[in-house]
MIPA-620507 format. One record per atom (N, C-alpha, C, CB): residue in one letter; x, y negated, z negated. Coordinates in steps of 0.05 Angstrom, whole numbers, plus 32768, in hexadecimal, padded with zeros to 4 digits. Glycine has a CB too. Example, Ala and Ser with C-alpha at 12.3 -4.5 7.8 and 13.67 -1.06 7.14 Angstrom:
2
a810880727F64
a80F6805A7F64
a810880427F64
a80E280597F4B
s8101802D7F72
s811180157F71
s81027FFF7F63
s811A800C7F8E
END
This chain:
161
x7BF67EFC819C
x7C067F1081AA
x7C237F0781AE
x7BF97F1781C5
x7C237EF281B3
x7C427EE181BC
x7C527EE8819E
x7C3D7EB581C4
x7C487ED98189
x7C547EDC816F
x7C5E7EF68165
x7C437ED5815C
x7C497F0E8173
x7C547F2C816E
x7C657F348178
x7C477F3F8172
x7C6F7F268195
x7C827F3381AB
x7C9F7F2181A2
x7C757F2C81D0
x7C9E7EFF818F
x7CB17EF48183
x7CC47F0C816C
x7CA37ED98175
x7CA67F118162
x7CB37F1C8149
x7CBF7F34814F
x7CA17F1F8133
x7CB67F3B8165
x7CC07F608167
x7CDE7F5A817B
x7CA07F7D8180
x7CE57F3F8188
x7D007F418190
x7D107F388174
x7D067F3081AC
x7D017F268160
x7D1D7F1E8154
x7D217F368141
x7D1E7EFE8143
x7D0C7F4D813D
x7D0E7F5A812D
x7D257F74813F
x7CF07F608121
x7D1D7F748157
x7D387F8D8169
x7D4E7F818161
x7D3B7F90818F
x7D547F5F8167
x7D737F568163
x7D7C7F55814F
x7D7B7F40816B
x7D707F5D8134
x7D787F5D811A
x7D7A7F7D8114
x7D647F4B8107
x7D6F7F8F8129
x7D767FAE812B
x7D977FB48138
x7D5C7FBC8142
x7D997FA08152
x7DA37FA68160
x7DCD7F96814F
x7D8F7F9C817F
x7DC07F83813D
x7DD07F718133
x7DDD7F868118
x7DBF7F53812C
x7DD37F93810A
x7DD47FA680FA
x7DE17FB78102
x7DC07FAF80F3
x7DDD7FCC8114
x7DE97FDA8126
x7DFF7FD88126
x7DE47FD88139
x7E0C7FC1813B
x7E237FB78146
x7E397FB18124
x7E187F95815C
x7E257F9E8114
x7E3C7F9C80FF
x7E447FB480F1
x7E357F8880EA
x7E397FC980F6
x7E3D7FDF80DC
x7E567FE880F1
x7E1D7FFD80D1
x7E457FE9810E
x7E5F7FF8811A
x7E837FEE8118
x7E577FF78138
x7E7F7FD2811A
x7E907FBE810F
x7EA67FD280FA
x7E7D7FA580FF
x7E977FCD80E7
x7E9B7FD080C4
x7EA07FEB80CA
x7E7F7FC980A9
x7E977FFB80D8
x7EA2801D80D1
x7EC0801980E2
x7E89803F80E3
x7EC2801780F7
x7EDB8011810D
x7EF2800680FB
x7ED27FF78126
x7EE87FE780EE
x7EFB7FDC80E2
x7F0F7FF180C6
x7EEB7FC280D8
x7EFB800080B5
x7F02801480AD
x7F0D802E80B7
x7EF5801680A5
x7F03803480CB
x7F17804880DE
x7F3B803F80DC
x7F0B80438105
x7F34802B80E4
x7F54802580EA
x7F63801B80D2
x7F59800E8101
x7F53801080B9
x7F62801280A3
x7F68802A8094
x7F5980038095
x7F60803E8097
x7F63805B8088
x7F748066809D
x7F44806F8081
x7F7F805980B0
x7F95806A80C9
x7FA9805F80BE
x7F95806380ED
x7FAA804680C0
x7FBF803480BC
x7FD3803F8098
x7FAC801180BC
x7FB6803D8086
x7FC1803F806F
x7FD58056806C
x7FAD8041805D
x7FCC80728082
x7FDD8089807E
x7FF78085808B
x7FCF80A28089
x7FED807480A0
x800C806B80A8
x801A805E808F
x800D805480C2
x801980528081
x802880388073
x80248043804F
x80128013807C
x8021805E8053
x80228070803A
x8035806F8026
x802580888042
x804F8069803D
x8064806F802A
x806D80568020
x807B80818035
x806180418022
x806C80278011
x805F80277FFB
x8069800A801E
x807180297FE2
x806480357FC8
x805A80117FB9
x8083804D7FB0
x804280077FB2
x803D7FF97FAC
x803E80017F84
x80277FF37FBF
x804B7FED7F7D
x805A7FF37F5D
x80567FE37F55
x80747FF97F56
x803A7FE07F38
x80367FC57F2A
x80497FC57F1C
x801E7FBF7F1C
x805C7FBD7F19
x80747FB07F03
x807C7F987F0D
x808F7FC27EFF
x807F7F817EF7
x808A7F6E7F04
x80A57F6B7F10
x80877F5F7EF8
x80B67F787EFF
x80CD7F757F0A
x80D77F8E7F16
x80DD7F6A7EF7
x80DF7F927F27
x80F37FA27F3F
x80F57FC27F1E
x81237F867F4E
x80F27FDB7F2C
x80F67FEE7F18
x81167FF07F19
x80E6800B7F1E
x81237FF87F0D
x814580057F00
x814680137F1D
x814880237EDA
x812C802A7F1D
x813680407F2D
x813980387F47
x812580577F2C
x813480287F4E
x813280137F64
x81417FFE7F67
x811C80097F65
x8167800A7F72
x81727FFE7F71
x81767FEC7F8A
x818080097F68
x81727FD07F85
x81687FB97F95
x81787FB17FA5
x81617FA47F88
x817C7FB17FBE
x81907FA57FD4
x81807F8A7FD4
x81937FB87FF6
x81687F807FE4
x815D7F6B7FE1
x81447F6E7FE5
x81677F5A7FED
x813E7F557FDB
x81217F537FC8
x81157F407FDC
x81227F457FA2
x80F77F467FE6
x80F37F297FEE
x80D17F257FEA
x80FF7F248011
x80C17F147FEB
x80A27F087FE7
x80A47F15800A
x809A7EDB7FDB
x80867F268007
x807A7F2D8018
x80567F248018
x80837F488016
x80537F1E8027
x802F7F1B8025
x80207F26803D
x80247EF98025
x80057F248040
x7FF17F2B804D
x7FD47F1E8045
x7FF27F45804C
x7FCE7F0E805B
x7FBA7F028056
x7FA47F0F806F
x7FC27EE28054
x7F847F07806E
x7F767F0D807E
x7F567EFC807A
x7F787F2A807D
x7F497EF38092
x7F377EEA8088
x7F217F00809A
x7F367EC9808A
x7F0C7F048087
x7EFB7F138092
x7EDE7F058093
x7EFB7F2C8083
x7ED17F1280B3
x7EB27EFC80B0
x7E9C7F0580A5
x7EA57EF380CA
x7E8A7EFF8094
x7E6B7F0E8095
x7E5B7F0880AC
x7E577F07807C
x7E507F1C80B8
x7E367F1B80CA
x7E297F0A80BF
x7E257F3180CE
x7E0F7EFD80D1
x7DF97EF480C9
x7DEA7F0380C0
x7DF07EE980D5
x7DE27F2180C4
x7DCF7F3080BD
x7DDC7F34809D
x7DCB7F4B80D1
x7DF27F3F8095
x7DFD7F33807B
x7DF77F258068
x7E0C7F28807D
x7E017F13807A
x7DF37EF28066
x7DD57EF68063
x7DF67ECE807A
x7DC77EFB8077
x7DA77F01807A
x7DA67F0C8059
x7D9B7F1E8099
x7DA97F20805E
x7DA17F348046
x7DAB7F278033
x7DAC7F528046
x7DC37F248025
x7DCE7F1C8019
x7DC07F018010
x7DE37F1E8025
x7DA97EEE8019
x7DA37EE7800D
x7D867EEA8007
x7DAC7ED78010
x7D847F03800E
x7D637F107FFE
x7D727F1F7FEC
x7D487F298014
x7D857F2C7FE5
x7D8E7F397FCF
x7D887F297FBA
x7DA97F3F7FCF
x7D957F117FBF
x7D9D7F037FA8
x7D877EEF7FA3
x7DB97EF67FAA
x7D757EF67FAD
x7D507EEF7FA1
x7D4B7F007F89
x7D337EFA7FBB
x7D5C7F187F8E
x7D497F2F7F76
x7D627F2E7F64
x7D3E7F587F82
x7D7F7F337F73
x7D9A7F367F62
x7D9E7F587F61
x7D967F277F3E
x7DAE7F597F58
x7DB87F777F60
x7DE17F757F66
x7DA37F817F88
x7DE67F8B7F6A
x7DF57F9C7F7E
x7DF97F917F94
x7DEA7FB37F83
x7E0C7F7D7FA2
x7E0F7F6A7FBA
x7E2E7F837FCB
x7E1B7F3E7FAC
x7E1A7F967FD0
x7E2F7FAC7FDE
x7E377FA78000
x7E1F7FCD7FDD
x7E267F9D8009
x7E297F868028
x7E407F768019
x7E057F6B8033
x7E4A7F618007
x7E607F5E8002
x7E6F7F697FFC
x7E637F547FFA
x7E707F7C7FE7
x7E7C7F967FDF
x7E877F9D7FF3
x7E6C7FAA7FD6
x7E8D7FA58010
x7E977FB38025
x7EAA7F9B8030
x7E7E7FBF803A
x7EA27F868035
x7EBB7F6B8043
x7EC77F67802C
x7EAE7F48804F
x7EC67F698015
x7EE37F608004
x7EF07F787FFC
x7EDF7F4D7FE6
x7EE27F908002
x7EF17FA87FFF
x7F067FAA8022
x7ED67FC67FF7
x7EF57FAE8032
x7F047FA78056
x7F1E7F95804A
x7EEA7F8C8074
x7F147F798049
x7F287F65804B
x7F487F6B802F
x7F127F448044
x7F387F72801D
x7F507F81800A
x7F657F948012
x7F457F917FF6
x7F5D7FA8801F
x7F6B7FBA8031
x7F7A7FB28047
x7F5B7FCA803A
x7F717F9E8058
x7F7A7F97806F
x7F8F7F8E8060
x7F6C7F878082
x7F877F74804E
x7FA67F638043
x7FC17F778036
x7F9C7F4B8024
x7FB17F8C802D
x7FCC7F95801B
x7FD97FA28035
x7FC77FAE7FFD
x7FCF7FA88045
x7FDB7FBE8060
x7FE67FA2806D
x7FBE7FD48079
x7FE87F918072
x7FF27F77807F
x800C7F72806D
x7FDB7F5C807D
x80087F7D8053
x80267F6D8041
x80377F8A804C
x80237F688011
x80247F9C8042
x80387FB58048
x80447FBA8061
x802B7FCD8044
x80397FAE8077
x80467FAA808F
x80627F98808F
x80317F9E80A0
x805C7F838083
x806B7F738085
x80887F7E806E
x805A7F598080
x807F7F8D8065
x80967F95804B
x80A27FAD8057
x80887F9F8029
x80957FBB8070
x80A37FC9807D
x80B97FC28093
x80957FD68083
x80AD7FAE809C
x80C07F9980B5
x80DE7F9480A3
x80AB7F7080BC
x80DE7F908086
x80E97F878076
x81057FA48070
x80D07F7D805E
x80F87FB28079
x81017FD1806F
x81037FD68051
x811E7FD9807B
x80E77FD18049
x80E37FD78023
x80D57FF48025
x80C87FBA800E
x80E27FFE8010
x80D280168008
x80B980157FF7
x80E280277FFB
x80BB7FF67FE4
x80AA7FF57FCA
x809F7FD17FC9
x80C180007FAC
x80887FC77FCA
x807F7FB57FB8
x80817FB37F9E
x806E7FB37FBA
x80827FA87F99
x80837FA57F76
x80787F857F6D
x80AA7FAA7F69
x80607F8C7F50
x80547F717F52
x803E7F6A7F64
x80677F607F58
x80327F7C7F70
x80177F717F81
x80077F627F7B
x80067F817F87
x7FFD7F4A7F7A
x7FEB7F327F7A
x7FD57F377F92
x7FFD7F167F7E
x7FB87F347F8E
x7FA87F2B7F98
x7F987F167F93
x7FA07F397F9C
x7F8F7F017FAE
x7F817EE97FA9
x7F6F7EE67FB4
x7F8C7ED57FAB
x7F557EE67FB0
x7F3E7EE27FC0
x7F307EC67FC1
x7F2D7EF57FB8
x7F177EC57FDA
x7F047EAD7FD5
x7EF27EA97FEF
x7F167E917FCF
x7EE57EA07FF1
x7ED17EAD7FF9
x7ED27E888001
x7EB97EC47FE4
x7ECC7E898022
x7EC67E738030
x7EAB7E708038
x7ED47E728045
x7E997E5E8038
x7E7F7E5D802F
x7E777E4C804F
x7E7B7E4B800C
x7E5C7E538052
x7E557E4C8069
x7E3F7E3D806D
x7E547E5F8075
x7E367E278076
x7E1C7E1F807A
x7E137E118056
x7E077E3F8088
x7DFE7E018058
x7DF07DF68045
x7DEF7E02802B
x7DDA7DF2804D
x7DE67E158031
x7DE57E298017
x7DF07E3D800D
x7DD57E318014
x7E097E32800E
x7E247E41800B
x7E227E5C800C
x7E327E3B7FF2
x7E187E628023
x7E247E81801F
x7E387E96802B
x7E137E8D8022
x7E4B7EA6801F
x7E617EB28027
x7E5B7EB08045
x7E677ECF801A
x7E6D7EAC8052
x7E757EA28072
x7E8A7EBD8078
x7E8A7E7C8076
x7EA67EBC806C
x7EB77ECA8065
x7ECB7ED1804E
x7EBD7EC88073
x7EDA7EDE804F
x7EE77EEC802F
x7F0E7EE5803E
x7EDA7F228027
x7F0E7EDB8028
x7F2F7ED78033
x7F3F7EE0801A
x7F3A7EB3803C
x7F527EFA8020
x7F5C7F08800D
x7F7A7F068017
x7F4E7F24800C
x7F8D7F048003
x7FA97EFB7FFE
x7FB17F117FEE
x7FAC7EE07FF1
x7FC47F287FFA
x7FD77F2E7FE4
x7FF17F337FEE
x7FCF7F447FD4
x7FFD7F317FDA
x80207F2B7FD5
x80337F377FC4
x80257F127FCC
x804B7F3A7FCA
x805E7F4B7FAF
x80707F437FBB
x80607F6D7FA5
x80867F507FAB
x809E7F4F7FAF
x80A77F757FBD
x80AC7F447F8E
x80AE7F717FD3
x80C17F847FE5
x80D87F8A7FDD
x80C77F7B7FFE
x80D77FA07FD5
x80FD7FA97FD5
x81057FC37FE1
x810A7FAE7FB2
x81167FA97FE4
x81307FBD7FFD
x813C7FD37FE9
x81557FA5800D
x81417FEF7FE6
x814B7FFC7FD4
x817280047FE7
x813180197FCD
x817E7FFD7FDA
x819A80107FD9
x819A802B7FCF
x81AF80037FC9
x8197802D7FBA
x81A2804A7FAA
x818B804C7F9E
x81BE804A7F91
x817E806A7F9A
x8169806C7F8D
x817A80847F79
x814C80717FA0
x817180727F5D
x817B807F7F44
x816A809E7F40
x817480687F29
x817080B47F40
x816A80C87F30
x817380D67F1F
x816480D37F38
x816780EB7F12
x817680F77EFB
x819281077F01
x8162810B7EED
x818D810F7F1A
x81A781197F25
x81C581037F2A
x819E81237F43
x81BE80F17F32
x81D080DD7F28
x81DC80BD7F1A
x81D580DE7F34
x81C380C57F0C
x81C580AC7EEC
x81DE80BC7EE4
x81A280AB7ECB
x81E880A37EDD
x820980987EC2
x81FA80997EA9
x821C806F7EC4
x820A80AE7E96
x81FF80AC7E80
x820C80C37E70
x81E380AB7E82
END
């Protein structure tokens, strides 16, 4: 009887642990889909170098870094998944979170800057490992560009030519 009444609390706190992290993970997403609409208008532009039309007052390296944690219930699962293998979508969600947060951290910072545009976005990931049997602990995501300050924005109305 004792062993049934063990198992039925650790089995509530792994209800109650579930719970709490999802609520976590939805919240944390709440406020990145607010934020992003705020920070809309910083046009992120893979080119390496600064566009023509984007005439450059100054240029500067902007970044955003973030480290994000996995639950234990996470990790839990996460390593019965990977008994069978599959689809690791419990990770799938922290390096997608932590990706978002970082680029909204550069874009913050490229707004402090008063940039209209990144240009050149880099991302760097890696995954900090926890305990004996290395498993993801947390996801540490890095990204970076170059910010530019625009002066004159070239259009067809007034290009030389």
């Amino acid at each position: 009887m004792e062993g049934l009444v063990q198992i039925g609390i650790a089995l509530v706190l792994l209800v109650i642990g579930i719970i709490f992290g999802q609520m976590n993970e939805r919240s944390h997403y709440r406020d990145i889909k607010r934020r992003e609409a705020l920070l809309r208008r910083i046009m992120i532009l893979p080119e390496r170098r600064v566009p023509a039309a984007l005439q450059a007052d100054d240029t500067r390296l902007v970044c955003g870094s973030v480290v994000i944690s996995s639950d234990y219930f996470k990790q839990f699962y996460g390593g019965l998944k990977s008994l069978v293998g599959g689809r690791m979508g419990m990770y799938e969600s922290l390096v997608d979170r932590a990706r978002r947060e970082a680029i909204l951290r550069m874009k913050r910072e490229a707004l402090n800057f008063g940039a209209h545009a990144v240009c050149n976005l880099k991302i760097q990931t890696s995954s900090i490992s926890q305990g004996a049997r290395d498993r993801i602990g947390s996801v540490e995501v890095l990204a970076y560009g170059t910010a530019v300050r625009p002066g004159t924005v070239i259009t067809d109305a007034n290009r030389v030519g």
